[in-house]
Backbone as CSV, one residue per row, in Angstrom:
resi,resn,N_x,N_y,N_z,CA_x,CA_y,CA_z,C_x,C_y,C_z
1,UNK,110.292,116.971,45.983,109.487,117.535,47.057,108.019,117.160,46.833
2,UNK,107.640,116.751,48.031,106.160,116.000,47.870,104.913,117.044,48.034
3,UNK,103.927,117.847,47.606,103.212,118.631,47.825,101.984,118.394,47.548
4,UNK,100.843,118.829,48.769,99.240,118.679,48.785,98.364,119.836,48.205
5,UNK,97.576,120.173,47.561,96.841,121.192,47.310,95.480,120.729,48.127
6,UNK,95.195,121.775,48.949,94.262,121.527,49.395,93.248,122.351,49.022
7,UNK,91.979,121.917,48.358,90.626,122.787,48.071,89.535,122.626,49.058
8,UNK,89.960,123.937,49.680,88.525,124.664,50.779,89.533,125.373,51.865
9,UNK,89.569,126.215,52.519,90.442,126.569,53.610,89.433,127.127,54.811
10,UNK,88.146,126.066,54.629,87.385,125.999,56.215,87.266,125.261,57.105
11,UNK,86.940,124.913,58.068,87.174,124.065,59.190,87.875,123.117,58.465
12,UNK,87.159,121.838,57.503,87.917,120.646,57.333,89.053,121.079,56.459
13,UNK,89.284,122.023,56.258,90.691,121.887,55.014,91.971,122.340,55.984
14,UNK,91.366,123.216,56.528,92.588,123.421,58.265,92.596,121.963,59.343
15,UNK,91.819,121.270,59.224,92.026,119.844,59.726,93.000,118.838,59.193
16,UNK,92.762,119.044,57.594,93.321,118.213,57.011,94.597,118.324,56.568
17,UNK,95.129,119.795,56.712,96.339,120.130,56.640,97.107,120.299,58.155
18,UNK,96.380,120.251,59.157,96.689,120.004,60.369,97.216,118.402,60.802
19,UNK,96.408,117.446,60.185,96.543,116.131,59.787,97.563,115.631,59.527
20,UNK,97.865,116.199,58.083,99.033,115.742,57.321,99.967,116.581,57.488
21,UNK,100.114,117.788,57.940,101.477,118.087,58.802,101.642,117.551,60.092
22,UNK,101.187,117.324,60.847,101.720,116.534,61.980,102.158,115.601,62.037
23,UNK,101.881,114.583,60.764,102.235,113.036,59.896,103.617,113.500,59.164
24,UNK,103.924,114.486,58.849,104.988,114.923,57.922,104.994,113.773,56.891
25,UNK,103.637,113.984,56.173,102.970,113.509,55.108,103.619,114.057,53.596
26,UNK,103.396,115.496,53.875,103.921,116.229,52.941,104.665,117.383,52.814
27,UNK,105.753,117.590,52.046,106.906,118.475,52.255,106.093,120.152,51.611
28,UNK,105.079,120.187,51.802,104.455,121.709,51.645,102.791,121.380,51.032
29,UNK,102.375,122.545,51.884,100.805,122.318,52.013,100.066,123.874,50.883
30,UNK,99.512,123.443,49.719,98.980,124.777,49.579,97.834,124.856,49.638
31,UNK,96.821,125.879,50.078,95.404,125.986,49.848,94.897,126.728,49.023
32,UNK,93.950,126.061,48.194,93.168,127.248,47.176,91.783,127.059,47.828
33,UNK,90.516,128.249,47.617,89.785,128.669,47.753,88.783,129.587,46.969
34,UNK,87.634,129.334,46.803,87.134,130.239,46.292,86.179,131.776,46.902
35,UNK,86.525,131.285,48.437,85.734,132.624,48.884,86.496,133.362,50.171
36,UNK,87.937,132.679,50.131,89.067,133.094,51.592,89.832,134.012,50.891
37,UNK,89.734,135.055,51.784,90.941,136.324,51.301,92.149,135.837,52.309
38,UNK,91.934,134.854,53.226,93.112,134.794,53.962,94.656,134.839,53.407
39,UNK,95.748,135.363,53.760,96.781,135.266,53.479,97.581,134.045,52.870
40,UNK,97.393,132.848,53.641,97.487,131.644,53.562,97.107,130.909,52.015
41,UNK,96.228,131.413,51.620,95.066,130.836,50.295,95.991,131.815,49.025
42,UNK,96.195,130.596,48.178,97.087,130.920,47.219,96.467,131.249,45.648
43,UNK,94.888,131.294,45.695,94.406,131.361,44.955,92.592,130.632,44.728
44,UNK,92.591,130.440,43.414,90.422,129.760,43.830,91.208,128.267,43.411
45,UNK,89.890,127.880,43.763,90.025,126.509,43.277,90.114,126.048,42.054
46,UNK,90.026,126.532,40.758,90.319,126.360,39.741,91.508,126.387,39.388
47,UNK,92.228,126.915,39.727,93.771,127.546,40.003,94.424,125.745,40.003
48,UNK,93.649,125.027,40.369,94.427,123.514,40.999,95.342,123.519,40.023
49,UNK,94.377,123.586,38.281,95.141,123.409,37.477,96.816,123.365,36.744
50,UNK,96.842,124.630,37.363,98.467,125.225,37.818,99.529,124.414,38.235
51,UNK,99.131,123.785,38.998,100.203,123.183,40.171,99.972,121.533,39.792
52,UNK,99.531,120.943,38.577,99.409,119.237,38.514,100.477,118.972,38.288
53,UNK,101.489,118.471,38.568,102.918,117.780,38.005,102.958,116.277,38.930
54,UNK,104.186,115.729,38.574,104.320,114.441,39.374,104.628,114.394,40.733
55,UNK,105.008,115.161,41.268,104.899,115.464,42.912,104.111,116.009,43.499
56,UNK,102.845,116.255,42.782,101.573,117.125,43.624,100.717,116.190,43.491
57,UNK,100.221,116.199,44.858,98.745,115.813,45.294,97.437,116.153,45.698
58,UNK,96.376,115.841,45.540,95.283,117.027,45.667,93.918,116.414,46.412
59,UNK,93.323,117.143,47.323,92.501,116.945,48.481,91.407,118.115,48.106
60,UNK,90.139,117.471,47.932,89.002,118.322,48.038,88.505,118.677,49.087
61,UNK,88.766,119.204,50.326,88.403,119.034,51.771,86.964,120.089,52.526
62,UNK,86.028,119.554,51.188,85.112,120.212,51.381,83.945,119.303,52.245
63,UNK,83.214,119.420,53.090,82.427,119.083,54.253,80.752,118.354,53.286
64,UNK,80.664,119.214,52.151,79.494,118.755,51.208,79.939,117.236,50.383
65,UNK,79.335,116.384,50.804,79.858,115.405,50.809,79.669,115.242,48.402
66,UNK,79.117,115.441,48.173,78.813,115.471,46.889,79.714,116.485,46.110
67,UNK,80.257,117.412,46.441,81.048,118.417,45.895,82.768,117.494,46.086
68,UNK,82.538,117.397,47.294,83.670,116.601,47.550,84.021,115.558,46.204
69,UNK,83.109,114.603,45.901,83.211,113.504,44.997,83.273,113.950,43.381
70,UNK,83.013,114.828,43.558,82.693,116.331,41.985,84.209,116.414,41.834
71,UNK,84.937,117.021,42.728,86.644,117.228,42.710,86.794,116.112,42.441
72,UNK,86.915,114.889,42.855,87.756,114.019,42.677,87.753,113.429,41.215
73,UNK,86.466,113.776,40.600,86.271,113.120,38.939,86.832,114.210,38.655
74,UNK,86.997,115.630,38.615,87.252,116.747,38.002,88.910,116.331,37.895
75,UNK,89.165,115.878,39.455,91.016,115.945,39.042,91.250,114.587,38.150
76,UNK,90.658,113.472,38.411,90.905,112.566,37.846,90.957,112.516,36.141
77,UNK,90.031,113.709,35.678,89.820,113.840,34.726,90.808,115.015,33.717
78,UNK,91.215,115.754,34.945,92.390,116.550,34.751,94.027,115.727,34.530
79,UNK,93.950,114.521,35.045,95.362,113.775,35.102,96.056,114.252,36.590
80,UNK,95.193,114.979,37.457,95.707,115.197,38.812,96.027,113.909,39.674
81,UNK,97.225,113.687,40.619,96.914,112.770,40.956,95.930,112.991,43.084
82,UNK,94.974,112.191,43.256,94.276,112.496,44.121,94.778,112.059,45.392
83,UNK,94.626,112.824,46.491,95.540,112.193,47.890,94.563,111.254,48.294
84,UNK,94.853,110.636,49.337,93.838,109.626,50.286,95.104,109.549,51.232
85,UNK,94.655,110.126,52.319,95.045,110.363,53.441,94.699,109.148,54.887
86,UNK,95.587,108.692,55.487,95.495,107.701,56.011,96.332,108.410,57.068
87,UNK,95.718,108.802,58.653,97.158,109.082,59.879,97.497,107.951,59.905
88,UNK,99.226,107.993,60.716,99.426,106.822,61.564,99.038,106.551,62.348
89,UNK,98.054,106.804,62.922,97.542,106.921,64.017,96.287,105.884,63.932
90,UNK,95.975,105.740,62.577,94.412,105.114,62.165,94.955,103.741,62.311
91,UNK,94.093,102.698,62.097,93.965,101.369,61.759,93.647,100.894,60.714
92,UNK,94.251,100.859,59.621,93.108,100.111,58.209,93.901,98.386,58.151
93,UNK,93.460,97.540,58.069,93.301,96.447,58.234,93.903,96.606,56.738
94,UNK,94.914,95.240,56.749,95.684,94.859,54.996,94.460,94.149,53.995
95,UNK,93.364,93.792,55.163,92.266,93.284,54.122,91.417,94.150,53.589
96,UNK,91.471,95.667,54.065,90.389,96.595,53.834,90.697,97.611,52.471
97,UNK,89.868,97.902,52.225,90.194,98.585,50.790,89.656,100.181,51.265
98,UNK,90.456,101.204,50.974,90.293,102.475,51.201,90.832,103.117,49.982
99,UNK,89.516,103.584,48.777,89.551,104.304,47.810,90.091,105.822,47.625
100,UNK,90.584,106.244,46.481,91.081,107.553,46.448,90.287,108.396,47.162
101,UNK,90.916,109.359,47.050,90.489,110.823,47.820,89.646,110.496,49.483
102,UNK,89.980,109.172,49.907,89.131,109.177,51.042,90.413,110.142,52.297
103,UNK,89.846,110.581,53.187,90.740,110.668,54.630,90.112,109.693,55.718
104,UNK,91.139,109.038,56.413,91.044,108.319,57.426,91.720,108.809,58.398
105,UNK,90.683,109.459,59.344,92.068,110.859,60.316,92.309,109.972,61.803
106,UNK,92.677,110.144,62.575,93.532,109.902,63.786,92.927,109.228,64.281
107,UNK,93.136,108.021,64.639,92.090,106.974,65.813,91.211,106.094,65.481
108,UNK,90.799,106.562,63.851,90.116,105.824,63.143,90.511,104.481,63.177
109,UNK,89.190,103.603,62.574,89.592,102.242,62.388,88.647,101.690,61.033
110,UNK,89.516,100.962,60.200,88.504,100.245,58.957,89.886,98.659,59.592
111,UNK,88.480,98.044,59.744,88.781,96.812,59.746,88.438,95.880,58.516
112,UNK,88.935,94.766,58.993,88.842,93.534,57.703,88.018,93.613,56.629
113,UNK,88.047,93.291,55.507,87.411,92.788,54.471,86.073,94.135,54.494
114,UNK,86.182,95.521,55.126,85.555,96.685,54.847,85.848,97.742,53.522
115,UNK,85.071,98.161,52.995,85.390,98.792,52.000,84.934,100.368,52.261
116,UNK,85.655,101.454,51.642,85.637,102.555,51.767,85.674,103.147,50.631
117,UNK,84.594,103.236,49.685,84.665,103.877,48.522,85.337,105.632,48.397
118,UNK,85.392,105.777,47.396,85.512,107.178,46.823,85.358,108.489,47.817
119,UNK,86.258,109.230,48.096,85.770,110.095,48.492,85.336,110.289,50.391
120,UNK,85.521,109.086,50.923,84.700,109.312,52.476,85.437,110.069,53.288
121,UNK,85.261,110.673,54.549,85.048,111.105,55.270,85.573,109.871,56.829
122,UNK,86.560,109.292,57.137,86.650,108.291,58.362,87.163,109.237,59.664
123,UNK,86.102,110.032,60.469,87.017,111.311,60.704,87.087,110.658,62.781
124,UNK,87.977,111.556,63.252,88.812,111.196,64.753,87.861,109.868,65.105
125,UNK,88.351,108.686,65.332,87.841,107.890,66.442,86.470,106.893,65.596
126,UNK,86.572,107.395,65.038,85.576,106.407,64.084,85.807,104.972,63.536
127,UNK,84.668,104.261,63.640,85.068,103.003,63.084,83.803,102.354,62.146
128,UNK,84.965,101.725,61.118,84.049,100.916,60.198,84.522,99.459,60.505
129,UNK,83.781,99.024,61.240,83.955,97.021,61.626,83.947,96.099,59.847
130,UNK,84.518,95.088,60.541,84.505,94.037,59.302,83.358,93.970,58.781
131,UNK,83.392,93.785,57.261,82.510,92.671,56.358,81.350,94.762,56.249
132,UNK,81.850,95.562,56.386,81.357,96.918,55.922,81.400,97.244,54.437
133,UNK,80.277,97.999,53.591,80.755,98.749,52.490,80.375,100.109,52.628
134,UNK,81.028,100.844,52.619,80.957,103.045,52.964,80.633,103.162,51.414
135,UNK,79.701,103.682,50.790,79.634,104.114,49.675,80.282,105.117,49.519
136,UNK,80.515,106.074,47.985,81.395,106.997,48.001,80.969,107.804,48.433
137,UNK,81.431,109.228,48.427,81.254,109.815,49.638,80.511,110.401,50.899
138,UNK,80.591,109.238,51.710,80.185,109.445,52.870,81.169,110.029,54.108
139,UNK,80.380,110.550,54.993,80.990,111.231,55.760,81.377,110.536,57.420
140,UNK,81.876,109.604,57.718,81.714,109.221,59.135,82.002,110.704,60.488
141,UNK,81.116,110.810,60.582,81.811,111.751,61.861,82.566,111.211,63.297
142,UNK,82.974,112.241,63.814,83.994,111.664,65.166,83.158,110.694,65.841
143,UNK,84.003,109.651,66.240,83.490,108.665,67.108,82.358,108.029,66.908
144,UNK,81.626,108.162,65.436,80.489,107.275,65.403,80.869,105.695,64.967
145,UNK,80.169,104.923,65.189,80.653,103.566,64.708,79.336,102.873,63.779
146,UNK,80.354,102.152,62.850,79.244,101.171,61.772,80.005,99.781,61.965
147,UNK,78.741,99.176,62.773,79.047,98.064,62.975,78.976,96.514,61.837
148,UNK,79.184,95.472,62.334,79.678,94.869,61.058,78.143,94.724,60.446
149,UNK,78.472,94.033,58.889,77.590,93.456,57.730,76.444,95.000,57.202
150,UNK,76.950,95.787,57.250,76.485,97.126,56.875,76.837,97.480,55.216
151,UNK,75.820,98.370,54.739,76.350,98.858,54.207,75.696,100.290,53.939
152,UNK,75.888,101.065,53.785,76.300,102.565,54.081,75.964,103.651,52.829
153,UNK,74.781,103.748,52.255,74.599,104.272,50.958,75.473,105.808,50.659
154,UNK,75.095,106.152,49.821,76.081,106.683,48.655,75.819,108.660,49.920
155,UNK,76.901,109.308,49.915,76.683,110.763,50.399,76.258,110.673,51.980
156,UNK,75.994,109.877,52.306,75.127,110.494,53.532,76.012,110.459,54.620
157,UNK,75.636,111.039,55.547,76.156,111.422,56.935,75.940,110.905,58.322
158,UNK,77.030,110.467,58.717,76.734,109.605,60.076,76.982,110.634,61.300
159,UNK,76.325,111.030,61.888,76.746,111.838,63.177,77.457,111.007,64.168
160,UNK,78.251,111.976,64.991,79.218,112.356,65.503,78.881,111.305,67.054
161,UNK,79.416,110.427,67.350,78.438,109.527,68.262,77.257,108.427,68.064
162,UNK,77.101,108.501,66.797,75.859,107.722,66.399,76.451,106.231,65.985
163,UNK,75.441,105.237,66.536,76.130,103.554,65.638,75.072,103.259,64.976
164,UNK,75.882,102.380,64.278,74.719,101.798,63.014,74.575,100.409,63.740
165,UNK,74.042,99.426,63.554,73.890,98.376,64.636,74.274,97.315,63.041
166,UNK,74.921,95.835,63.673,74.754,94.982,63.047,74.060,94.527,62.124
167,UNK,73.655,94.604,60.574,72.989,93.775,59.775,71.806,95.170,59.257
168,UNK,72.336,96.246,59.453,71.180,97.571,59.520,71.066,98.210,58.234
169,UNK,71.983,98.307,57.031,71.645,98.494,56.128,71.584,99.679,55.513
170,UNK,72.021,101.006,55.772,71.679,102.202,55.602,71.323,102.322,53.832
171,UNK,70.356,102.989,53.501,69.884,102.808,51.971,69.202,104.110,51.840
172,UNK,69.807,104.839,52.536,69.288,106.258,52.252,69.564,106.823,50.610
């Protein structure tokens, strides 16, 4: 039985388990948390520890793009193994490279010879064009686009509608 732990149970961690159950990705979804009394939330986030075996997978699905990338060395460093979530729904090109713990959610697109480091964020309708590099974790929001020969510094955040234009460089 294939199982996700998901850490955060706020907007994006109910996305992302919304995601990957509709993909029937994974045969059971758990969430830990450190500040949800909800019913649902099986414990804090430290708790991950508990549940590492060879059929569990684990998603930091926290919105802070730097905390996000914090989990992923923490599990890596734990021997967790880390999800990277891809819908069927997305496009990733066989030339594109999409690093652990990234999500690439519904509609998305990483085309050719684009890279998607550690940790990003490729969220509804978004696209990363050819000859791209996404540093680790960055966040694409819905429907923004990074157009080609970009590259995309380390954490930062693309709003929701916004393009990066050809040859632009982000070096924030």
């Amino acid at each position: 039985m294939k199982r996700l732990v998901i850490l955060g149970f706020g907007g994006y961690g109910k996305t992302v388990a919304d995601v990957v159950d509709s993909a029937k990705m994974y045969d059971e979804i758990i969430f830990l948390d450190d500040n949800s009394k909800d019913e649902k939330v099986n414990g804090v986030c430290r708790d991950y520890v508990n549940y590492i075996d060879e059929n569990t997978w684990f998603y930091p699905a926290f919105g802070n793009n730097n905390l996000r990338v914090e989990w992923i060395y923490a599990f890596n460093g734990a021997g967790a193994q880390v999800a990277t979530i891809i819908h069927p729904s997305a496009y990733v090109s066989p030339n594109a490279v999409v690093e652990k713990g990234c999500a690439v959610l519904p509609q998305a697109v990483v085309n050719t010879t684009a890279t998607v480091r550690t940790g990003c964020i490729v969220n509804f309708g978004a696209v990363v064009d050819h000859d791209v590099l996404i540093e680790k974790g960055v966040h694409l929001c819905i429907n923004s686009v990074v157009k080609a020969y970009n590259r995309i510094a380390p954490f930062a955040k693309i709003e929701a509608g916004q393009v990066i234009f050809n040859n632009t460089f982000i070096m924030e």
